[in-house]
C-alpha atoms as a printed R data frame, in Angstrom:
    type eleno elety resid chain resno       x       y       z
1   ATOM     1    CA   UNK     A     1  -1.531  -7.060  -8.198
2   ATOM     2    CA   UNK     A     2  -4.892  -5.606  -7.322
3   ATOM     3    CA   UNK     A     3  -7.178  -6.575  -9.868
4   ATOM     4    CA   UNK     A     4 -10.068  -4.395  -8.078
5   ATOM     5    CA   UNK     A     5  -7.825  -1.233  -7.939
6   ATOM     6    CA   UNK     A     6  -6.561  -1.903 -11.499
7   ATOM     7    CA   UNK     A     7 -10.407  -1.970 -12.555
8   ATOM     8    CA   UNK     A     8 -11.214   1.105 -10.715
9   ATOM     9    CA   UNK     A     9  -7.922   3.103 -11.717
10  ATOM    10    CA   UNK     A    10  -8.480   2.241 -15.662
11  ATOM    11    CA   UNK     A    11 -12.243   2.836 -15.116
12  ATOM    12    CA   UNK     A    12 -12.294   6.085 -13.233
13  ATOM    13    CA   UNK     A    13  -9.558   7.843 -15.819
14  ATOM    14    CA   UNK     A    14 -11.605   6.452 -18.771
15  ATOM    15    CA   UNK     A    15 -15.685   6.516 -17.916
16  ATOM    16    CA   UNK     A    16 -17.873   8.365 -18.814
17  ATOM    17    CA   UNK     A    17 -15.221  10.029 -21.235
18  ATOM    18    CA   UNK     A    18 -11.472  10.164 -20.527
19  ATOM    19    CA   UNK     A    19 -10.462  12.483 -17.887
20  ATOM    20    CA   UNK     A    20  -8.708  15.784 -18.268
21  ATOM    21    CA   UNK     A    21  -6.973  14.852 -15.220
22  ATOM    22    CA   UNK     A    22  -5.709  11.378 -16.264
23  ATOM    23    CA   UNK     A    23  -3.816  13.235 -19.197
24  ATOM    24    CA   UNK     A    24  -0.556  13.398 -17.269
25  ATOM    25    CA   UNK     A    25   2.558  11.682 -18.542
26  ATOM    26    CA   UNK     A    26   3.263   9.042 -16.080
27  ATOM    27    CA   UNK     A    27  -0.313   8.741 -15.065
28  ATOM    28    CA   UNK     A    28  -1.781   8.126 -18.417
29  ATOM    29    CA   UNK     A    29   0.700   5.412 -18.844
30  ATOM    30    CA   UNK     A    30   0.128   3.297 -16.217
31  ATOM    31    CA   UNK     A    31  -3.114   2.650 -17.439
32  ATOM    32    CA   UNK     A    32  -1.581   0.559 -19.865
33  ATOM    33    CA   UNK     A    33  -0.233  -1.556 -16.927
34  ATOM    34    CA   UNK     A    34  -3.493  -1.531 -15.224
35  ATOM    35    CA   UNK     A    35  -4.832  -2.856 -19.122
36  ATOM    36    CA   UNK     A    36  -2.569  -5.469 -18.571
37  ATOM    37    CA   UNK     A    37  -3.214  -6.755 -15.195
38  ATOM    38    CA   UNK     A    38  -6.568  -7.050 -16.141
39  ATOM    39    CA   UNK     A    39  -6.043  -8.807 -19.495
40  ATOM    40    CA   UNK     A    40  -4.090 -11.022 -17.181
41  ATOM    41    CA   UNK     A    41  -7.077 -11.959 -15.272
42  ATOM    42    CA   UNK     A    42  -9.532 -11.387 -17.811
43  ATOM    43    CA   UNK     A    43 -11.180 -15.154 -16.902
44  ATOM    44    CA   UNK     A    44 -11.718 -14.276 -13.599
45  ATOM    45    CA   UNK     A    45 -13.645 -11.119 -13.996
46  ATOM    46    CA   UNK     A    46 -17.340 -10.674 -13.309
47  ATOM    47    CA   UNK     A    47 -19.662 -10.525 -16.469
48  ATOM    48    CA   UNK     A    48 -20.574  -6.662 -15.311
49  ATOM    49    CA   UNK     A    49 -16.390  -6.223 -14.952
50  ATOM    50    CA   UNK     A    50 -15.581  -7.596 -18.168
51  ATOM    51    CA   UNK     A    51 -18.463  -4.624 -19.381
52  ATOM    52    CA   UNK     A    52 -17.048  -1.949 -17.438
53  ATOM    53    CA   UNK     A    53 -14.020  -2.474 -18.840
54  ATOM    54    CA   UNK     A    54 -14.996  -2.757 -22.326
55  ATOM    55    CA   UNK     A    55 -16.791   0.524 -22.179
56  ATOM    56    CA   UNK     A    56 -13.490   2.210 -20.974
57  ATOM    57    CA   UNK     A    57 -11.583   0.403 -23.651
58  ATOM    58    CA   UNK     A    58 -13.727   1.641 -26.325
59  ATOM    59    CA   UNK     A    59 -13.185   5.701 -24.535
60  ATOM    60    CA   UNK     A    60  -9.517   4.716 -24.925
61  ATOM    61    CA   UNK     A    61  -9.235   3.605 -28.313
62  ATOM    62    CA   UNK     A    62 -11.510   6.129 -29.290
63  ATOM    63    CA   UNK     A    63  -9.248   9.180 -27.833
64  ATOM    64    CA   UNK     A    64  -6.160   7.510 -29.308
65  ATOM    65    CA   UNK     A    65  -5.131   9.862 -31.154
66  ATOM    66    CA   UNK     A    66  -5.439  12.523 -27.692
67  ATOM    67    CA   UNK     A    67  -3.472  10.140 -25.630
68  ATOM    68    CA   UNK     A    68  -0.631   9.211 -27.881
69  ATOM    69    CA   UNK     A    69   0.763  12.612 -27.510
70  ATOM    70    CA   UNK     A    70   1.622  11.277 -23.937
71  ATOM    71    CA   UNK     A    71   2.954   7.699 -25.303
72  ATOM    72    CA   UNK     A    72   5.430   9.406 -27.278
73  ATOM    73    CA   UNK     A    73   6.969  11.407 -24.350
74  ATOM    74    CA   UNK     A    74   6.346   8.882 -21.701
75  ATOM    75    CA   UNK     A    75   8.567   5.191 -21.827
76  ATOM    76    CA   UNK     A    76   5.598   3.618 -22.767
77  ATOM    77    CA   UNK     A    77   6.328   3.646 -26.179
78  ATOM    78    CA   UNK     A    78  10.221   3.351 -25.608
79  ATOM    79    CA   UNK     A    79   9.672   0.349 -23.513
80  ATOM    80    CA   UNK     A    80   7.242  -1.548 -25.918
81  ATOM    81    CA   UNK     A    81   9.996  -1.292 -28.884
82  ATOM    82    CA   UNK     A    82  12.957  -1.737 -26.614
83  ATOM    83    CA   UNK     A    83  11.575  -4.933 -25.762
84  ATOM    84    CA   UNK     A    84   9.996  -6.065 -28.968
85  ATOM    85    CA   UNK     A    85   7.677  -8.489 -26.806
86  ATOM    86    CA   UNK     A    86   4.669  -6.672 -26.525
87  ATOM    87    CA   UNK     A    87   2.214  -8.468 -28.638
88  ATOM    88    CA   UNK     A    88  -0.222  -6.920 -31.462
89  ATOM    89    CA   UNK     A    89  -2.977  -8.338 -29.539
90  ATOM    90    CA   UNK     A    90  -2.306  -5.643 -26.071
91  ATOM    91    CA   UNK     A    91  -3.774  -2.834 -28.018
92  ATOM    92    CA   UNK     A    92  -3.185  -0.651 -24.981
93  ATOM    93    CA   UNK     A    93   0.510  -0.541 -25.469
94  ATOM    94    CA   UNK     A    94   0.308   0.703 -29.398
95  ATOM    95    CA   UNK     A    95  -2.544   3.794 -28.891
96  ATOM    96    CA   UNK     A    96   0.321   5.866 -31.061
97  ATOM    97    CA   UNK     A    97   0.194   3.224 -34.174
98  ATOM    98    CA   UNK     A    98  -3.887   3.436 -33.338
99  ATOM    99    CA   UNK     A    99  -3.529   7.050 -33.857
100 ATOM   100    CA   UNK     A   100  -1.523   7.078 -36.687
101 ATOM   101    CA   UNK     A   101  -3.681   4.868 -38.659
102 ATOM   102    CA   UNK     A   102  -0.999   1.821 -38.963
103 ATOM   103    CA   UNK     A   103  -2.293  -0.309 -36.121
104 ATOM   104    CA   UNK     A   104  -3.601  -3.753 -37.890
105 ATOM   105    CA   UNK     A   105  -7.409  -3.570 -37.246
106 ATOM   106    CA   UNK     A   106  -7.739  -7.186 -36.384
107 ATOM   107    CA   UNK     A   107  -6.010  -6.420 -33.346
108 ATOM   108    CA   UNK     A   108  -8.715  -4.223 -31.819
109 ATOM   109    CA   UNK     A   109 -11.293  -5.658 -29.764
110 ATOM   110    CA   UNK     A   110 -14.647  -6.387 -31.725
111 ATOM   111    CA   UNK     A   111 -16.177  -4.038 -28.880
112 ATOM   112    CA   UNK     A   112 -14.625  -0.836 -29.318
113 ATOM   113    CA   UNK     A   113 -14.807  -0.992 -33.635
């Protein structure tokens, strides 16, 4: 994994609003694996890292609705349920149940409410 090029992938699709461009099936998925490897290493980051990446989280949340059209045609969504081990707590994978309304709110970051 390359925690800078996950930063800059999830940051460049997301900031200053999401990209037109990013809204492509397989490419607006993998942002939830970037999410991921960065939750992963969430410790590590730099203050001003841990910022950027709270100001594209709160873009992503915030387009839910926009982005779960590609969640429900991309394996994203298949994956998460097929494997039941995605936890309520990786918001990224659920942006459909964030659209939808049915996503527990104590879930989302305090940052992006």
């Amino acid at each position: 994994m390359d925690l800078k090029s996950a930063i800059k992938r999830y940051k460049d699709s997301l900031l200053p609003d999401l990209q037109d461009w990013a809204l492509e099936v397989e490419l607006i998925s993998r942002r939830a694996d970037d999410r991921e490897d960065i939750e992963a290493a969430w410790e590590s980051l730099a203050e001003d890292q841990r910022q950027t990446v709270r100001r594209a989280d709160a873009v992503l949340i915030s387009n839910a609705e926009q982005v779960a059209e590609f969640w429900r045609t991309d394996e994203v969504g298949f994956d998460r349920d097929r494997s039941g081990d995605i936890p309520l707590d990786h918001w990224w994978y659920w942006l459909d149940k964030i659209a939808e309304g049915v996503y527990p709110e104590k879930y989302l970051p305090t940052w992006a409410k």
